[in-house]
C-alpha positions, 0 to 999 in steps of 0.5 A, a space after each residue: 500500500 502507497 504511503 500518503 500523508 494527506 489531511 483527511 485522506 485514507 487509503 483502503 486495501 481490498 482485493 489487491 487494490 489501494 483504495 482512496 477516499 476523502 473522510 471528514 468529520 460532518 462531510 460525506 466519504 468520498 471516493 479519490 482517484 486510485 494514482 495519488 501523484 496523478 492531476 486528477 487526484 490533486 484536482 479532486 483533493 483540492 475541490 474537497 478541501 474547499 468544499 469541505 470547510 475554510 482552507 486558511 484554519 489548517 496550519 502548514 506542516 513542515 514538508 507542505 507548499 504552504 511550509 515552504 512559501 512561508 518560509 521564502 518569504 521569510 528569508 534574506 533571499 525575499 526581503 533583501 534580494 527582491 526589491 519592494 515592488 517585485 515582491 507584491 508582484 511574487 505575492 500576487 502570484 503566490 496567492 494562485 497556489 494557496 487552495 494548494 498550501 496543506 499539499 506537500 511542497 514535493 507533491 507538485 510535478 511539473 505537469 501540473 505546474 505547466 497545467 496551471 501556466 497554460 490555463 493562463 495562456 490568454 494572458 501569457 505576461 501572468 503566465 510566465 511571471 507565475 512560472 518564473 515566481 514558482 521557479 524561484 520558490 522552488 530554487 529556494 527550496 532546494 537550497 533549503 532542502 525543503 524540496 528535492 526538485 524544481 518543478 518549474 525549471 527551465 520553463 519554456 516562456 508563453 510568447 507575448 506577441 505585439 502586447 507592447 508594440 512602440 508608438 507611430 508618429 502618427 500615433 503620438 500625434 493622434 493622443 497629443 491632439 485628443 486634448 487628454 487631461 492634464 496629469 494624462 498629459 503630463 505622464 504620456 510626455 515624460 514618457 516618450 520623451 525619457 523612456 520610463 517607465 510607468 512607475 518611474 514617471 508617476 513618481 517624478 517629482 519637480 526638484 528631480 528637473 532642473 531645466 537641462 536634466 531629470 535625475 531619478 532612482 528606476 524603482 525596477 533596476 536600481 537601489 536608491 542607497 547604493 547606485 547614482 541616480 540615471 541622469 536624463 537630458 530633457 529634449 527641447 520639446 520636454 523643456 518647453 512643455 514642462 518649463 510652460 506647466 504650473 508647478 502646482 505640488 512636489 510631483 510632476 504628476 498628480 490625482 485632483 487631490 494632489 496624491 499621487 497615482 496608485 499605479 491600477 488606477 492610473 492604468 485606468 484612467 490612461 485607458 479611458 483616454 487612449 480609448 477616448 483618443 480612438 489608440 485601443 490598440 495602445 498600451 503606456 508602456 509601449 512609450 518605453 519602446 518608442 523611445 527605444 525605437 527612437 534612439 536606435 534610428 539615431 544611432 545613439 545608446 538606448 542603455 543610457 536612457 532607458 536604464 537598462 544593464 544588459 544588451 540584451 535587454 536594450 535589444 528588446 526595446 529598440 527592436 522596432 527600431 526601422 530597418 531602412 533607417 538603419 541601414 541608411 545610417 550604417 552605409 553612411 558610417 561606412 562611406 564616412 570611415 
């Protein structure tokens, strides 16, 4: 007879055969799959278990998912090697695996790890930051021991086709000219005309401008107390437009009530005038890659002003860049030389 150390589940022995079942105090014995390290038995283990009464009463032993997500987000490896933001974004995608915490940690395979990422699949940026988070979960617990294998290792990513693509020219103009409202303004100019991110742009204040540049902390990429802040040297039409605005409070871009903006709610209230604007196509973060397209047409260096630390990952927002002009400026070098 397998041995399966499972609140609630007791294994029957008749005619050769193990038999499973699910008994609990006030709820009706139920019949389990016969292979408990099949999908279909942690399926139905986990619809017990919610059917049968409150999940959060139950304490996490040691061995279990929930043991193991407790004891990462309680280590140096969480509160000191992911920056603030990253970690609600962990905690976000920890919160998928709760109905699952009384489940040994080492009872997740791989299948089912991908089973969940590919019931995500219409939303393949949730999908792979869930497959990335319990990846390194997982990491964690094997460092530990916790665990002795990774079932997320090496995932292959969902791809994300087109979901932030870099504004036309003819795009910018089309939102400029929809006469968006004023802190919308505000965020859309500084974004196309520095590259930065969302976050970053809702978080700028007036003394980081002092009429040439923009210095700031990315909260993504770098450490407030340890690296120098991104110098950004403003463009003439980021200069006249902001030297032309009322310095109305300490950030650059505000709620009516001078606040500032909770990032879901600003992703909100852009929408309604990207969608105002006839733009439903458009995401904000696309600004990011828009000034990445911008600066590889002119030859210049996209880490410098995005902030970025890798090739790599410059590639990724200058990748729009167009090929003809390009190819027209290498020539040009090349003649030059």
């Amino acid at each position: 007879m397998a041995s399966v150390k499972l609140k609630f589940v007791h294994a029957y022995m008749a005619s050769g055969r193990t038999y499973y079942y699910f008994r609990r105090k006030g709820f009706p014995k139920v019949r389990l799959p016969d292979n408990p390290s099949s999908a279909e038995f942690a399926k139905a283990y986990e619809r017990l278990l919610v059917q049968a009464g409150d999940m959060s009463r139950f304490t996490h032993e040691d061995g279990t998912l929930g043991a193991l997500i407790t004891a990462f987000k309680a280590s140096p490896e969480f509160t000191q090697d992911i920056k603030p933001k990253t970690q609600k974004g962990y905690e976000r995608y920890l919160l998928m695996l709760e109905k699952y915490n009384d489940l040994p940690a080492d009872y997740m395979t791989r299948r089912w790890i991908l089973e969940k990422r590919d019931s995500l699949s219409d939303r393949p940026r949730t999908a792979n930051y869930f497959m990335q988070t319990v990846r390194r979960l997982y990491s964690f617990g094997m460092d530990r021991g916790i665990v002795t294998s990774n079932p997320a290792s090496k995932p292959k990513m969902l791809k994300q086709k087109g979901r932030y693509r870099a504004w036309a020219d003819n795009e910018c103009d089309q939102f400029e000219a929809s006469n968006p409202p004023l802190p919308i303004l505000r965020a859309y100019m500084l974004a196309v005309h520095t590259g930065q991110r969302q976050g970053d742009v809702l978080r700028m204040t007036w003394n980081q401008y002092d009429g040439a540049v923009i210095r700031l902390w990315q909260g993504k990429t770098q450490d407030e107390d340890i690296d120098e802040p991104l110098v950004i040297p403003v463009r003439d039409v980021l200069r006249e437009f902001l030297d032309n605005q009322e310095r109305d409070g300490l950030l650059i871009v505000k709620t009516k009530t001078g606040k500032q903006y909770l990032e879901d709610h600003f992703r909100h209230q852009f929408r309604k005038a990207l969608n105002a604007a006839g733009l439903t196509h458009l995401q904000f973060h696309g600004l990011r890659h828009t000034m990445g397209k911008r600066l590889a047409e002119a030859d210049a260096n996209v880490k410098s002003i995005l902030g970025q630390k890798t090739d790599a990952m410059a590639l990724h927002y200058s990748s729009a860049a167009n090929q003809s002009k390009l190819a027209h400026i290498a020539i040009e070098k090349l003649d030059r030389k």
